[in-house]
PDB file of N, CA, C and O in Angstrom:
ATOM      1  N   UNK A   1     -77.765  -3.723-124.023  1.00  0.00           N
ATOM      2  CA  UNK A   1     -78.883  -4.625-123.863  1.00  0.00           C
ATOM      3  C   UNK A   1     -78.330  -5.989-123.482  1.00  0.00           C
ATOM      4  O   UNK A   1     -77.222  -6.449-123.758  1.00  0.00           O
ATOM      5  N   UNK A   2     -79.462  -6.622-122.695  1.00  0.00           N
ATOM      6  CA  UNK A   2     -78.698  -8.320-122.403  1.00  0.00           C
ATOM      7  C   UNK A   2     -79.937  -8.866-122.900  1.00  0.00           C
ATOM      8  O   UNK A   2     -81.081  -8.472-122.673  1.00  0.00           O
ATOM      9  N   UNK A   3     -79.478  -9.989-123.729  1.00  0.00           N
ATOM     10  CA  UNK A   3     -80.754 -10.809-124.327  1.00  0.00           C
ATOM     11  C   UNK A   3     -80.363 -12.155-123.574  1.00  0.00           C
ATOM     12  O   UNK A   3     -79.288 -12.754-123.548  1.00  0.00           O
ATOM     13  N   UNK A   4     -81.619 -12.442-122.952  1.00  0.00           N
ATOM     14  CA  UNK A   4     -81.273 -13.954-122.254  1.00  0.00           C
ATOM     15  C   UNK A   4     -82.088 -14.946-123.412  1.00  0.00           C
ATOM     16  O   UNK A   4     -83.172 -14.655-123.916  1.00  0.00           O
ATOM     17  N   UNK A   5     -81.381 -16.046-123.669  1.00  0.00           N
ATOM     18  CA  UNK A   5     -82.055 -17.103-124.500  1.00  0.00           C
ATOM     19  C   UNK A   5     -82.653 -17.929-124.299  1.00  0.00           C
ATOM     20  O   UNK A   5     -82.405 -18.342-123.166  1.00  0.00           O
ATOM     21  N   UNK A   6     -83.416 -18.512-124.803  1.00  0.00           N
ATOM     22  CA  UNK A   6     -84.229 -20.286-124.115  1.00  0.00           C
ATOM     23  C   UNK A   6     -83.295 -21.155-123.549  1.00  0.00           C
ATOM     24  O   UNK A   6     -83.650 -21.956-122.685  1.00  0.00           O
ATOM     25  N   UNK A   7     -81.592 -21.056-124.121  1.00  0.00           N
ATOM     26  CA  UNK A   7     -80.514 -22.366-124.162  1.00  0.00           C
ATOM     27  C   UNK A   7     -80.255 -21.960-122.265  1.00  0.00           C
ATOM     28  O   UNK A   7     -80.083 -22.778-121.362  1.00  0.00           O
ATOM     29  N   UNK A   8     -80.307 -20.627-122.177  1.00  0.00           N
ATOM     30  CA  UNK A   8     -79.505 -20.812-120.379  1.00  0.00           C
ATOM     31  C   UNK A   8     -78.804 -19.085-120.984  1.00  0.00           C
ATOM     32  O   UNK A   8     -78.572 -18.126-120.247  1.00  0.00           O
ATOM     33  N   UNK A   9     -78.675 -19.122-121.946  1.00  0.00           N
ATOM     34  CA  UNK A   9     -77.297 -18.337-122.392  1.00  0.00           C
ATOM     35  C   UNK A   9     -77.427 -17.205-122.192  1.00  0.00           C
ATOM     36  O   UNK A   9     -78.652 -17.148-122.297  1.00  0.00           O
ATOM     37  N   UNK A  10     -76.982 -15.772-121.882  1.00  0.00           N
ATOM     38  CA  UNK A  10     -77.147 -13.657-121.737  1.00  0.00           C
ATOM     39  C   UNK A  10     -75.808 -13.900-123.326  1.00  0.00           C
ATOM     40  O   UNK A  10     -75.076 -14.770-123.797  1.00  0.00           O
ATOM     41  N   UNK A  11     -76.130 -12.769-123.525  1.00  0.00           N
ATOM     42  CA  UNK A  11     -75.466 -11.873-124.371  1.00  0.00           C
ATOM     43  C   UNK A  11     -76.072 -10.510-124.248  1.00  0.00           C
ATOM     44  O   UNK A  11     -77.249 -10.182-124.404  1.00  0.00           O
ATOM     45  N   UNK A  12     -74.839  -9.648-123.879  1.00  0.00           N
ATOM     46  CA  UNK A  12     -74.898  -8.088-124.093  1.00  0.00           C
ATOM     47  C   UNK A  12     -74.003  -7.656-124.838  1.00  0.00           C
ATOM     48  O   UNK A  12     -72.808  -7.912-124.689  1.00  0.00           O
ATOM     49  N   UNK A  13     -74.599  -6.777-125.945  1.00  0.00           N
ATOM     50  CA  UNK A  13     -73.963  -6.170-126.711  1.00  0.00           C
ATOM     51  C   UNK A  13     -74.962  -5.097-127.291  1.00  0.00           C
ATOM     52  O   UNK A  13     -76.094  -5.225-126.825  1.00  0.00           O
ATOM     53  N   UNK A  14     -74.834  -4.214-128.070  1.00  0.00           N
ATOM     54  CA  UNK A  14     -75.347  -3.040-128.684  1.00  0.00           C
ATOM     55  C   UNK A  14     -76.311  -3.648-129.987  1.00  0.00           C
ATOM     56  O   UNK A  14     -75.692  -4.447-130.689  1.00  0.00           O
ATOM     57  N   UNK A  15     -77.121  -3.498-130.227  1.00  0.00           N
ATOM     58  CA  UNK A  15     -78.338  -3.754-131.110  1.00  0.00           C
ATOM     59  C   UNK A  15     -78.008  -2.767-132.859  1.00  0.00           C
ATOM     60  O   UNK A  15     -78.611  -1.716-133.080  1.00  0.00           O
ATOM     61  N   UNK A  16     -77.190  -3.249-133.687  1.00  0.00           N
ATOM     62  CA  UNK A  16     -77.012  -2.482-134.955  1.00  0.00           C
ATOM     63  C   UNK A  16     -77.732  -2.485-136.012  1.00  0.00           C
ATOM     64  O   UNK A  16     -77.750  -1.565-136.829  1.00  0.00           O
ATOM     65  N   UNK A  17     -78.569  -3.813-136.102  1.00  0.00           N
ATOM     66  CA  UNK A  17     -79.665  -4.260-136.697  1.00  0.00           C
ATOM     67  C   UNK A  17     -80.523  -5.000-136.915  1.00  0.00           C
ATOM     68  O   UNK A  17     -80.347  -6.140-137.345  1.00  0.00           O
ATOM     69  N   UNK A  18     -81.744  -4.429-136.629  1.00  0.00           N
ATOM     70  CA  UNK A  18     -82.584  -5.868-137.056  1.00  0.00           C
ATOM     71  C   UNK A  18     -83.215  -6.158-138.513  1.00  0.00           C
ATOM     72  O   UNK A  18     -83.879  -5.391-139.211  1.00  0.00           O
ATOM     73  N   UNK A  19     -82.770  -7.631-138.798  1.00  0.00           N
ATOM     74  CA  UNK A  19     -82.688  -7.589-140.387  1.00  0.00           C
ATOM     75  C   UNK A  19     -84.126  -8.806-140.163  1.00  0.00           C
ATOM     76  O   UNK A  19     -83.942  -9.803-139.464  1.00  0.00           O
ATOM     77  N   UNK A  20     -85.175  -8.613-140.683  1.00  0.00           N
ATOM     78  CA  UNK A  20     -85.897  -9.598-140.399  1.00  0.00           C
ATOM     79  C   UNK A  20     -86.557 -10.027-138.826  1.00  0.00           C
ATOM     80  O   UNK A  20     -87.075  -9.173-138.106  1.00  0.00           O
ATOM     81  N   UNK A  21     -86.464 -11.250-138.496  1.00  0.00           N
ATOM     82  CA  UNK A  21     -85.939 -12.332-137.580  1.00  0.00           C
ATOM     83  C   UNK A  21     -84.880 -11.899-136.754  1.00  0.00           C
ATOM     84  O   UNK A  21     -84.945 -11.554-135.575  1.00  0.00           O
ATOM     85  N   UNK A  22     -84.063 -11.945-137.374  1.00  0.00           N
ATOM     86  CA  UNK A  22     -82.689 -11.618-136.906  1.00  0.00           C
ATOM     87  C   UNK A  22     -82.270 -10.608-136.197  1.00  0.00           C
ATOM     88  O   UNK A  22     -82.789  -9.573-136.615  1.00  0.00           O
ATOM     89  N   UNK A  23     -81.290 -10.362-134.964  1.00  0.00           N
ATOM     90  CA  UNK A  23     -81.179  -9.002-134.390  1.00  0.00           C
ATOM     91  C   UNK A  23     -79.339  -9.160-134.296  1.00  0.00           C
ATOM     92  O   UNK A  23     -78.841 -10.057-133.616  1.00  0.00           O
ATOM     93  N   UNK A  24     -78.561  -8.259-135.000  1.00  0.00           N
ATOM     94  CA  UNK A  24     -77.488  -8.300-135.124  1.00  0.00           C
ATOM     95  C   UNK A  24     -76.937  -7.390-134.271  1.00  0.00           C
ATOM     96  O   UNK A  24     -77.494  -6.300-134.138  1.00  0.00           O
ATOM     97  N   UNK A  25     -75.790  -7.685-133.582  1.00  0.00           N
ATOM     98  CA  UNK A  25     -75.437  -6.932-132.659  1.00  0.00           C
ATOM     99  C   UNK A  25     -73.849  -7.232-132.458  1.00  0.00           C
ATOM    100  O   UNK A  25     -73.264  -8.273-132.756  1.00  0.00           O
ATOM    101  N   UNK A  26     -73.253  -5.949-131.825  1.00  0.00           N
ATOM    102  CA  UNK A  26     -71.710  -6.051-132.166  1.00  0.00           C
ATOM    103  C   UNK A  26     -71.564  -5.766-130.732  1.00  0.00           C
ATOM    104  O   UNK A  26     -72.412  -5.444-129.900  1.00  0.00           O
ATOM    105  N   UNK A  27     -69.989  -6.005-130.606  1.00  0.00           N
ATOM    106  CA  UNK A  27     -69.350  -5.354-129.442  1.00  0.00           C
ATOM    107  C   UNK A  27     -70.273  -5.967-128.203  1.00  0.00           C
ATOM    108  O   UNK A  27     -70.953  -5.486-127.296  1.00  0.00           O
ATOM    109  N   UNK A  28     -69.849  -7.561-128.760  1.00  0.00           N
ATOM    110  CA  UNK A  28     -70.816  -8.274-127.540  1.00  0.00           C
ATOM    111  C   UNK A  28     -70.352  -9.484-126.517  1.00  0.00           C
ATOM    112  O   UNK A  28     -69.925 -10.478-127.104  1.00  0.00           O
ATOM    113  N   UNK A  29     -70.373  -9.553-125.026  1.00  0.00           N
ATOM    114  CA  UNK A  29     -70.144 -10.770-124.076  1.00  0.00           C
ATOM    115  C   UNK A  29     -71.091 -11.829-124.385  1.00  0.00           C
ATOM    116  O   UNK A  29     -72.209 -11.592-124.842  1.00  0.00           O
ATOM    117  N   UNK A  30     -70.669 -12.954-124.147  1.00  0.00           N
ATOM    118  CA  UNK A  30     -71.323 -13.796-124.360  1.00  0.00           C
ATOM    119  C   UNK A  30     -71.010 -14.497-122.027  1.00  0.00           C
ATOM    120  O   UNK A  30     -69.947 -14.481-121.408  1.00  0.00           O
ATOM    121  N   UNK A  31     -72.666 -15.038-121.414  1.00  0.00           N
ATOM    122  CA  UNK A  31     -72.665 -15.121-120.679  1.00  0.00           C
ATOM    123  C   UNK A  31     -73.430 -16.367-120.613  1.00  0.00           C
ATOM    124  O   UNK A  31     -74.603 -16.517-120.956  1.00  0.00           O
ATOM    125  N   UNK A  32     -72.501 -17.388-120.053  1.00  0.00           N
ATOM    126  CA  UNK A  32     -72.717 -18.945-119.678  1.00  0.00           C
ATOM    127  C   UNK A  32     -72.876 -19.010-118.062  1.00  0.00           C
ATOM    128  O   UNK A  32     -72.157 -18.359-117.304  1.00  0.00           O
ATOM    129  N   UNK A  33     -73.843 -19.824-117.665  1.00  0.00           N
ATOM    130  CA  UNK A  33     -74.018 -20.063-116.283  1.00  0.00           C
ATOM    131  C   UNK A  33     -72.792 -20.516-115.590  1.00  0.00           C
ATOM    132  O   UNK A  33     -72.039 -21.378-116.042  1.00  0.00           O
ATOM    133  N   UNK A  34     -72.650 -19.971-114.611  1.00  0.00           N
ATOM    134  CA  UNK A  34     -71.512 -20.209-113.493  1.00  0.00           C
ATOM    135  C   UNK A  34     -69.861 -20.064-114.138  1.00  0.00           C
ATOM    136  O   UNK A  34     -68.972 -20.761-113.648  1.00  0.00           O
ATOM    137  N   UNK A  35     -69.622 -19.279-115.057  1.00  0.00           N
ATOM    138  CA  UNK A  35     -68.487 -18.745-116.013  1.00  0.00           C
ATOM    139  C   UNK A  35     -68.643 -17.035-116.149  1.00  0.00           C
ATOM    140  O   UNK A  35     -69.585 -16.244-116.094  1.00  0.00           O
ATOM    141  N   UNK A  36     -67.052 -16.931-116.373  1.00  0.00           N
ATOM    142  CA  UNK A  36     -67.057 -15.406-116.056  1.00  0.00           C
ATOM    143  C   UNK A  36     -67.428 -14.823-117.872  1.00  0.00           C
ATOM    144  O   UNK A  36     -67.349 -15.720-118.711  1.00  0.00           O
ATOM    145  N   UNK A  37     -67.710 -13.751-118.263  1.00  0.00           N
ATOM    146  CA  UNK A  37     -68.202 -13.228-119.094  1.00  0.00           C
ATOM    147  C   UNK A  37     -66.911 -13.358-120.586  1.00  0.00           C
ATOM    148  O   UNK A  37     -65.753 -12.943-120.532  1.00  0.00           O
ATOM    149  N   UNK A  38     -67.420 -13.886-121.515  1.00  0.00           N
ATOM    150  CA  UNK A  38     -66.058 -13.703-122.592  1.00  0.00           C
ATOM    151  C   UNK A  38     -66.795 -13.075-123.618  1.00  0.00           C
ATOM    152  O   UNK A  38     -67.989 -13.294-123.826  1.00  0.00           O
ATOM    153  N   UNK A  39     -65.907 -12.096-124.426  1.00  0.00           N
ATOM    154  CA  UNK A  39     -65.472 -11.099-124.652  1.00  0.00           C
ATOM    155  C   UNK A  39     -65.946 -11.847-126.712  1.00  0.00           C
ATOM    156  O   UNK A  39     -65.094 -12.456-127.359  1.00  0.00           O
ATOM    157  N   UNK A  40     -66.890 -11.660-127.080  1.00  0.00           N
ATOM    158  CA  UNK A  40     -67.237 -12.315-129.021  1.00  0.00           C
ATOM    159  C   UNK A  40     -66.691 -11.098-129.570  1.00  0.00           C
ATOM    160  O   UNK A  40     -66.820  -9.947-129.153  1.00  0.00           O
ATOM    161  N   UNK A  41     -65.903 -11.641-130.822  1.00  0.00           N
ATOM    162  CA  UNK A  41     -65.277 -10.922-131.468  1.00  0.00           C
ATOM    163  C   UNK A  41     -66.217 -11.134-133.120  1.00  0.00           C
ATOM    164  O   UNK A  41     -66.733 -12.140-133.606  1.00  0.00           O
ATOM    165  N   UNK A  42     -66.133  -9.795-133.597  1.00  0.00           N
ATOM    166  CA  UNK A  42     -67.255  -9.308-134.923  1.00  0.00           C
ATOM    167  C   UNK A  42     -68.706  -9.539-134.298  1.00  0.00           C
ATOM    168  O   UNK A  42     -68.930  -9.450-133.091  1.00  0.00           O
ATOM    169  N   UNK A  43     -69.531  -9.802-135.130  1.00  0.00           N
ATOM    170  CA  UNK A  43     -70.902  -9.268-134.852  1.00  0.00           C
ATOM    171  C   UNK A  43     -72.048 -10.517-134.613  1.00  0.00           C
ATOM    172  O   UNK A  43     -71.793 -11.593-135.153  1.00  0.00           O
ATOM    173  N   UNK A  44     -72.849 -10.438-134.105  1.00  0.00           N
ATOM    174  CA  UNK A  44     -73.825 -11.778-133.083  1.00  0.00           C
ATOM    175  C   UNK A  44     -74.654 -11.610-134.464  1.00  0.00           C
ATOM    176  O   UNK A  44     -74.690 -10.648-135.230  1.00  0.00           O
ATOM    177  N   UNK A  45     -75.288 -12.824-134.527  1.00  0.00           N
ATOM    178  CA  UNK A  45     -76.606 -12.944-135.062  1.00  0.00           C
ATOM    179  C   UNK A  45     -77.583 -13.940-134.377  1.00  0.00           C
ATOM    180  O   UNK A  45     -77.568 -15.165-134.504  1.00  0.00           O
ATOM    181  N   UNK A  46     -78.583 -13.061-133.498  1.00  0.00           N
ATOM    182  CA  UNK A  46     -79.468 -13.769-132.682  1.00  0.00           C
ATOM    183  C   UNK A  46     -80.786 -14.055-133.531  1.00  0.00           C
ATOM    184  O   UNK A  46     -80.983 -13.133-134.323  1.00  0.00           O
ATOM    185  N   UNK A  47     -81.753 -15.069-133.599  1.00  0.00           N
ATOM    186  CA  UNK A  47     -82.860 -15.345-134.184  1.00  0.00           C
ATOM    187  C   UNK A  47     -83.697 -14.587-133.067  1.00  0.00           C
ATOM    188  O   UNK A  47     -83.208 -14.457-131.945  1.00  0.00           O
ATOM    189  N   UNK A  48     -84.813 -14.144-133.335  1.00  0.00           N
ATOM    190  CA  UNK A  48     -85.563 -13.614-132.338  1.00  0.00           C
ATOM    191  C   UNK A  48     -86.215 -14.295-131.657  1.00  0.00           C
ATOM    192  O   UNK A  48     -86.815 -13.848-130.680  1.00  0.00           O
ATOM    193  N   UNK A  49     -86.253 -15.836-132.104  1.00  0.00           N
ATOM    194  CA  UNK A  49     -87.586 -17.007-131.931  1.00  0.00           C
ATOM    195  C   UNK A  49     -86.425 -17.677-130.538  1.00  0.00           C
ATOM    196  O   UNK A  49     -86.862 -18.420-129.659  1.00  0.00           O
ATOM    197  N   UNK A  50     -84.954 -17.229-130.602  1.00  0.00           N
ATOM    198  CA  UNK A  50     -84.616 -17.689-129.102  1.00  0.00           C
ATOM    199  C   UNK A  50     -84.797 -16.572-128.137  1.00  0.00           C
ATOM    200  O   UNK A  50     -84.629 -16.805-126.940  1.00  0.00           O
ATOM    201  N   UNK A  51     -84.990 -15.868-128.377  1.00  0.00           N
ATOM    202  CA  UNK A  51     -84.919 -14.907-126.878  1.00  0.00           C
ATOM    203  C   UNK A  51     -86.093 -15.038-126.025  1.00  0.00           C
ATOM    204  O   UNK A  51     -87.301 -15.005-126.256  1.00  0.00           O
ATOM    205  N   UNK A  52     -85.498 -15.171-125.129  1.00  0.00           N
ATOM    206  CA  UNK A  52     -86.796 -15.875-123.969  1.00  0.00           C
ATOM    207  C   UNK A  52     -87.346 -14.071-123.556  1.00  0.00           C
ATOM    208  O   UNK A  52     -88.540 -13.798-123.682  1.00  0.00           O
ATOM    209  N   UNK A  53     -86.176 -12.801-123.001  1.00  0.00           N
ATOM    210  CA  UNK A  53     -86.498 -11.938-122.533  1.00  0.00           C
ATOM    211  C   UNK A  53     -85.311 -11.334-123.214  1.00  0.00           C
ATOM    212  O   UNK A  53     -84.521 -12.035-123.848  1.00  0.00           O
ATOM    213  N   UNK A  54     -85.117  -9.444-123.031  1.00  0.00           N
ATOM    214  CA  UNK A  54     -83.908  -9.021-123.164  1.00  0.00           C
ATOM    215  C   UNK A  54     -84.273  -7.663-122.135  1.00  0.00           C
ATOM    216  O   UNK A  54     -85.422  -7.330-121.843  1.00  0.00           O
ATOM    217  N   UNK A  55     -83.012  -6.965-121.660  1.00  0.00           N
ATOM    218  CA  UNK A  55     -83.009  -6.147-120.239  1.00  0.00           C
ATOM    219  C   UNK A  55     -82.172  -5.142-120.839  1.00  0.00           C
ATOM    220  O   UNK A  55     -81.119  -5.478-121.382  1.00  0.00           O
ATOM    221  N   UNK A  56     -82.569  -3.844-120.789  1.00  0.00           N
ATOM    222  CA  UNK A  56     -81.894  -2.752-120.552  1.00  0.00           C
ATOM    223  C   UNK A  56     -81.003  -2.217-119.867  1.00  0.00           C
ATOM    224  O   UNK A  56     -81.435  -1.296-119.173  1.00  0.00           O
ATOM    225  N   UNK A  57     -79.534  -2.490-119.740  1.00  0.00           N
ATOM    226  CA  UNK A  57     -78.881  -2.056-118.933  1.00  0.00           C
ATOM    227  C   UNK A  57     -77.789  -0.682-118.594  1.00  0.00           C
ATOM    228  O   UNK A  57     -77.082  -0.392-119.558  1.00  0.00           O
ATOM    229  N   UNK A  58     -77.654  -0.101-117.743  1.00  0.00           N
ATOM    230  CA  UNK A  58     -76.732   1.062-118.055  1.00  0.00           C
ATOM    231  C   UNK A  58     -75.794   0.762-117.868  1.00  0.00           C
ATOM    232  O   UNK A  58     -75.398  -0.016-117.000  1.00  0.00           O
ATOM    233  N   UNK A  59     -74.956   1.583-119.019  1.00  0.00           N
ATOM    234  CA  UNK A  59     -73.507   1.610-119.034  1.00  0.00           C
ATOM    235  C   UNK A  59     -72.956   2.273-117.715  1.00  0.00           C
ATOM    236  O   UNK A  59     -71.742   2.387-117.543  1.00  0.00           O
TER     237      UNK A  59
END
């Protein structure tokens, strides 16, 4: 999955839980405008109240 945020920001990574609000996700890039993709180490914790959209993508 790629979750794009209100800030500008993508993150794709795998969806392990949603606790609340919250959507925790591991094994995830973090994607900044006009920068190549880097590589987050342990597990994201996104609020749901930033995600502008999120996209299904195939492996």
């Amino acid at each position: 999955m790629l979750y794009s945020l209100f800030s500008g920001t993508g993150i794709s990574g795998v969806l392990v839980k949603v606790a609340g609000p919250r959507l925790i996700l591991r094994g995830c890039e973090i994607h900044e405008p006009g920068e190549q993709p880097a590589k987050a180490d342990g597990e994201i914790v996104i609020h749901e109240a930033n995600v502008d959209y999120f996209q299904i993508v195939g492996s």
